[in-house]
C-alpha positions in Angstrom: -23.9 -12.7 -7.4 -22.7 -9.9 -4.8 -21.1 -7.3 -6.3 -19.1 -4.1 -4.9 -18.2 -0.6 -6.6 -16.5 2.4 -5.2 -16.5 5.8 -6.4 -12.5 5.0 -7.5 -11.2 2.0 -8.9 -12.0 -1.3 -6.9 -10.7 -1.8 -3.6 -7.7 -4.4 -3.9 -7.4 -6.0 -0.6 -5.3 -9.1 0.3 -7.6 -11.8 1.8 -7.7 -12.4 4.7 -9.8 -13.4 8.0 -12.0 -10.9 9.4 -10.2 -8.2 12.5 -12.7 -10.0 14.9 -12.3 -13.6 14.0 -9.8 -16.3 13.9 -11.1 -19.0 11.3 -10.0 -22.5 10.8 -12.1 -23.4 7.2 -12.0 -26.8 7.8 -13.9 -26.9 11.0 -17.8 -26.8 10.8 -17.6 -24.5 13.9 -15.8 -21.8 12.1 -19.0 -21.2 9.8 -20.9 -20.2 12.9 -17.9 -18.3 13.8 -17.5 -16.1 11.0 -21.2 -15.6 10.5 -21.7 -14.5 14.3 -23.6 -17.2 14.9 -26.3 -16.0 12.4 -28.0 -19.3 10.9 -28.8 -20.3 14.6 -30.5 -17.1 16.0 -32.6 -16.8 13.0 -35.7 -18.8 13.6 -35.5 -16.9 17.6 -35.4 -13.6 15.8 -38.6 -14.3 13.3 -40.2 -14.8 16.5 -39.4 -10.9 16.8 -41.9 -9.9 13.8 -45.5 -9.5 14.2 -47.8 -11.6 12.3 -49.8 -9.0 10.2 -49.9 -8.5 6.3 -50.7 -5.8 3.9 -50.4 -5.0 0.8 -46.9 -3.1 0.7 -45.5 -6.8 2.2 -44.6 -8.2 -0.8 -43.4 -4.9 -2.6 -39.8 -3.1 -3.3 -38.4 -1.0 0.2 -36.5 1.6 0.8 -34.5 2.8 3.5 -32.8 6.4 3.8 -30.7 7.2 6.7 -29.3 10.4 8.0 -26.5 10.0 10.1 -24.6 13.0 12.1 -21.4 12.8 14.4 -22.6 13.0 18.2 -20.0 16.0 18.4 -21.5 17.8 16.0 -25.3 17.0 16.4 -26.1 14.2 19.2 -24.9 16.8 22.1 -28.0 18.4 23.9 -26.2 22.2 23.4 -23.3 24.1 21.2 -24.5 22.1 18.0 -23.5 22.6 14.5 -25.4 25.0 12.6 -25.3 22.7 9.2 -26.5 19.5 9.2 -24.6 17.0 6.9 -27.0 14.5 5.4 -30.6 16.1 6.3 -31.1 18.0 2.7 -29.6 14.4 1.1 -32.1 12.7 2.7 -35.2 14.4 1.7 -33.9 14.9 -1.8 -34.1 11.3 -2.0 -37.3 10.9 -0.3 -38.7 13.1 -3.1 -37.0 11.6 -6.2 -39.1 8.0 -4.3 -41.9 9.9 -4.0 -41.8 11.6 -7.5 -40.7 8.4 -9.0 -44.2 6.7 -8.0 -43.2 4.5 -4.2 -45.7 4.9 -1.4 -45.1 6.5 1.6 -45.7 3.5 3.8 -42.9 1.7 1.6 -40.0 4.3 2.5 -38.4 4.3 5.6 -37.0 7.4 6.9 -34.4 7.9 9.9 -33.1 11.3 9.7 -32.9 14.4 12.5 -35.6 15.8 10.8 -37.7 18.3 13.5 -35.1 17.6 15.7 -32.3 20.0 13.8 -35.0 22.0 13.3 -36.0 22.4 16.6 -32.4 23.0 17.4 -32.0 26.3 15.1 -34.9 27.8 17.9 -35.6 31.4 17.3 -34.3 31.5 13.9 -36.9 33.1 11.5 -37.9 30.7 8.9 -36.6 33.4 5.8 -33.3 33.1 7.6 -30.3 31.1 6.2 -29.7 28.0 6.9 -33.1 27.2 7.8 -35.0 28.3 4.6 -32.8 25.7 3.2 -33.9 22.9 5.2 -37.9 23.9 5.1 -37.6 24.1 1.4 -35.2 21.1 1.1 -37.5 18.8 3.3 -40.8 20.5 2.7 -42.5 17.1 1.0 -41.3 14.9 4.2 -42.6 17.6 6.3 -46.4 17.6 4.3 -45.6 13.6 4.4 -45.8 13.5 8.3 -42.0 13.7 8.9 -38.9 10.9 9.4 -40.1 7.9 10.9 -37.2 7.8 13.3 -36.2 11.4 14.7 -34.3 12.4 17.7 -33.3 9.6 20.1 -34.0 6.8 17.6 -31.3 7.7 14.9 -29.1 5.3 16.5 -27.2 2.2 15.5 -30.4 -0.4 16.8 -33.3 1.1 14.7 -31.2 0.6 11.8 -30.6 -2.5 12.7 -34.1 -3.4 13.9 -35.5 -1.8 11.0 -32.9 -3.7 8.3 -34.0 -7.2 10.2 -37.4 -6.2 10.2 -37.5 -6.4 13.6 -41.0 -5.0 14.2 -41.7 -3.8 18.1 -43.0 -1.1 20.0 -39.5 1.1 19.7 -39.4 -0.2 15.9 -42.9 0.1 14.5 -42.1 0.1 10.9 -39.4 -1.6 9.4 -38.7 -4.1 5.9 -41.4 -6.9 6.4 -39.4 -10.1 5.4 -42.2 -10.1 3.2 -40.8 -7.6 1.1 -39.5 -8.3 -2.6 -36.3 -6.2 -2.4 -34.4 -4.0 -0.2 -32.8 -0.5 -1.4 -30.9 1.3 1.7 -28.8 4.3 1.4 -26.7 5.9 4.3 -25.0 9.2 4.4 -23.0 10.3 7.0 -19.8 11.1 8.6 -17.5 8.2 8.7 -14.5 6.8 10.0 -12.2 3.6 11.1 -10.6 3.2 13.8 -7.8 0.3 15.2 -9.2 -3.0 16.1 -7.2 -3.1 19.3 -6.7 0.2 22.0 -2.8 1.8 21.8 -0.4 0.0 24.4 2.0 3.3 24.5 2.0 6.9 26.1 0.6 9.2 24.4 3.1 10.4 21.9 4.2 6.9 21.0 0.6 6.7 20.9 0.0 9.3 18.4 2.6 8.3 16.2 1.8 4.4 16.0 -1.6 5.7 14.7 -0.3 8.1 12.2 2.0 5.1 10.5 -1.1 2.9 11.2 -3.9 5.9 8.9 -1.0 5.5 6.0 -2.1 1.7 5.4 -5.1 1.0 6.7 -5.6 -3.1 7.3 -8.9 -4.9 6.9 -7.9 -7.3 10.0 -6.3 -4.7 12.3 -9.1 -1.6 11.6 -13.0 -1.3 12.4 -15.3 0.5 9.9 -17.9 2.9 10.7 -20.5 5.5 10.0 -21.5 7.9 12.6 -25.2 8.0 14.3 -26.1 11.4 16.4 -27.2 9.0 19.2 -25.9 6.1 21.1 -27.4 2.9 21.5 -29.1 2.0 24.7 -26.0 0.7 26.9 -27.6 -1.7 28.5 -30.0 -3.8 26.6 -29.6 -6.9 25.3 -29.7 -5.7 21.8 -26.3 -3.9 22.2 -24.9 -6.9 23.1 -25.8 -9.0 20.9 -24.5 -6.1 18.3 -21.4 -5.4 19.6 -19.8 -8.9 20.9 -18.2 -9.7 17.6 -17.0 -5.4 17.0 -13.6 -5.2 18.1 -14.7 -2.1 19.8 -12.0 -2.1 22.5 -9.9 0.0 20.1 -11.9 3.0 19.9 -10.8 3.6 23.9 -7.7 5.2 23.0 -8.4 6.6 19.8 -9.3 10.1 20.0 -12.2 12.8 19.8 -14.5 11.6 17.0 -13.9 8.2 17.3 -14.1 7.1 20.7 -17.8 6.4 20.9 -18.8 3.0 19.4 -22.7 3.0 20.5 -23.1 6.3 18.0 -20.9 4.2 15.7 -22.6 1.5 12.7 -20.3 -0.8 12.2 -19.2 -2.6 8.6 -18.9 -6.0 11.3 -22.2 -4.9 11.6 -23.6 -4.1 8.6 -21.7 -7.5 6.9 -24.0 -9.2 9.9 -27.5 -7.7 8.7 -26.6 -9.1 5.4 -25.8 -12.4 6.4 -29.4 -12.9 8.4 -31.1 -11.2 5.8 -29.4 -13.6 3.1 -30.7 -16.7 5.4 -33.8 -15.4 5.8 -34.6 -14.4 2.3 -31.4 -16.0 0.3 -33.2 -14.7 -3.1 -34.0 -11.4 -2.4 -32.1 -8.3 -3.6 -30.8 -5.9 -1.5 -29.0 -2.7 -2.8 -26.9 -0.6 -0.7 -25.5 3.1 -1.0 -22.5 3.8 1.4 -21.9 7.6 1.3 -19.2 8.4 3.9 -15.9 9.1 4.3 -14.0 5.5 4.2 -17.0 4.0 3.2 -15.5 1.6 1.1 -14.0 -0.1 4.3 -17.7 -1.5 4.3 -16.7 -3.7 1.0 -13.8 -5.0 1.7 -15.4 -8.5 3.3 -16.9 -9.0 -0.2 -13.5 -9.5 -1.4 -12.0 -11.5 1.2 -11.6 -14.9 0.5 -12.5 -16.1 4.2 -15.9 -14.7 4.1 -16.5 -15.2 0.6 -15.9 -19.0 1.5 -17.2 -19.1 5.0 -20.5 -17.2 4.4 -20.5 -17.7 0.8 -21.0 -13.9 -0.4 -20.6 -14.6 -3.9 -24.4 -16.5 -4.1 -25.7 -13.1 -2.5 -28.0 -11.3 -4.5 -26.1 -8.3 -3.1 -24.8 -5.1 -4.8 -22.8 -2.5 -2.7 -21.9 1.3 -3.6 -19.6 2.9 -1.5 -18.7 6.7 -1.9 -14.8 6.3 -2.0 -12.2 3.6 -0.6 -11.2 2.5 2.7 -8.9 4.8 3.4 -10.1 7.8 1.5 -12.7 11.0 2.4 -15.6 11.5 0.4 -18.3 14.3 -0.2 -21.9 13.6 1.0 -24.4 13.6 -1.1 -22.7 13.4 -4.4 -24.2 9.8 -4.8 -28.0 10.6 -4.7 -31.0 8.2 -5.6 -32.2 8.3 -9.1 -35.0 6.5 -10.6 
């Protein structure tokens, strides 16, 4: 049975449909609708995975993801010096590691050389960066993050979730795999579903009244990526056509670029086709970023709960704090 936790009490959210779909329950239609479509693209998207077995296929994976705002780590020049999630990352690379998982069973997207790189002349007994060499020293002897640079973006987390294996994505969770365990810590935000009608004042002010009670129907959840998805494929689109995305237009620096953005639309999608795929497989999932716990909120709604039929999911979610609450990353590590 899916279950959901948040650093604070449970989220109590009224049910309703989701922001992005209107539902009718008694129409077979609508359980296409509300699952995006999912059990039909399915047996297309195995098509996706290559053939090949080994002997991790069948065993426990895990996924740790590193996510940064593009303001403060995705722009080529005038970067942060800290890095938010990098040290959090390793940390629980090495408590895998130390706890007995392979390398080839731990999947690692995370700026790794490429923060690094971006601290240049810096002597390595120089703070921050002996704090990152001593931090990330075993996934530095390990060969590095699997994803760095350009590909800690929105579609290798997907791709790699899916186990959508390709030239771009060359390791991700075979569907062979016997659970999942996925933790993401990053900046996060929402923002509203639909972009502000007004001038910028009345602007301002609707979305002040709207941050002091956040609604799961009239809000999009996110976690930020460094870098955007590629705008023009075909994978984009088929991400982003059931995000109300046209919101984040008008809503301000930080949250006005939804191709750096990972969705909980999205997220509640990768479950759902890794549910139909593998409806018996656990999956385990830490949410560590600010309004994190907006990522919950379908698991109480009675529409998806119904439509998608959550509660047989083998599913058990840990967010960092509520919907519309700040958190601290890295105060929800991996222990073994």
């Amino acid at each position: 049975m899916a279950a959901a936790i948040g650093a604070e009490d449970a989220i109590a959210l009224a049910a309703a449909d989701p922001v992005n779909v209107v539902i009718d329950l008694s129409s077979p239609q609508s359980q296409r609708d509300e699952g995006n479509a999912d059990v039909e693209s399915v047996d297309e998207e195995q098509q996706q995975v290559e053939d090949g077995v080994d002997e991790d296929e069948g065993s426990d994976w895990y996924v740790l993801v590193g996510g940064e705002a593009y303001e403060s780590h995705g722009k080529p020049a005038g970067r942060d010096l800290m890095h938010t999630s990098l040290t959090y990352v390793a940390q629980a690379y090495s408590k895998l590691r130390a706890a007995g998982v392979p390398r080839s069973r731990i999947v690692t997207i995370v700026q790794l050389h490429d923060y690094l790189n971006s601290l240049g002349g810096m002597p390595d007994t120089a703070y921050p960066k002996t704090m990152y060499l001593k931090e990330c020293a075993e996934l530095l002897r390990d060969g590095g993050a699997d994803y760095d640079f350009r590909t800690v973006n929105p579609h290798t987390i997907w791709s790699v979730l899916l186990g959508h294996r390709s030239a771009a994505h060359p390791k991700v969770v075979p569907r062979t795999a016997k659970s999942v365990t996925f933790a993401i810590y990053s900046h996060g935000d929402s923002h509203p579903a639909h972009p502000a009608k007004q001038d910028a004042a009345a602007a301002a002010a609707a979305a002040k009244e709207e941050e002091a009670s956040l609604h799961p129907t009239k809000h999009e959840w996110y976690c930020h990526l460094p870098y955007p998805s590629d705008e023009g494929s075909a994978l984009t689109q088929q991400m982003t056509e059931f995000v109300a995305t046209d919101g984040a237009r008008t809503a301000g620096f930080g949250r006005n670029r939804p191709l750096c953005y990972l969705y909980a639309t999205q997220l509640r999608t990768v479950f759902h086709r890794m549910f139909v795929a593998n409806p018996n497989r656990p999956v385990i999932g830490l949410l560590n970023y600010c309004r994190s716990g907006g990522g919950l909120s379908f698991m109480q709604r009675e529409a998806s709960r119904r439509v998608l039929g959550v509660d047989t999911w083998p599913l058990f979610l840990m967010s960092s704090c509520q919907a519309e609450k700040d958190a601290l990353v890295g105060l929800s590590l991996i222990h073994i």
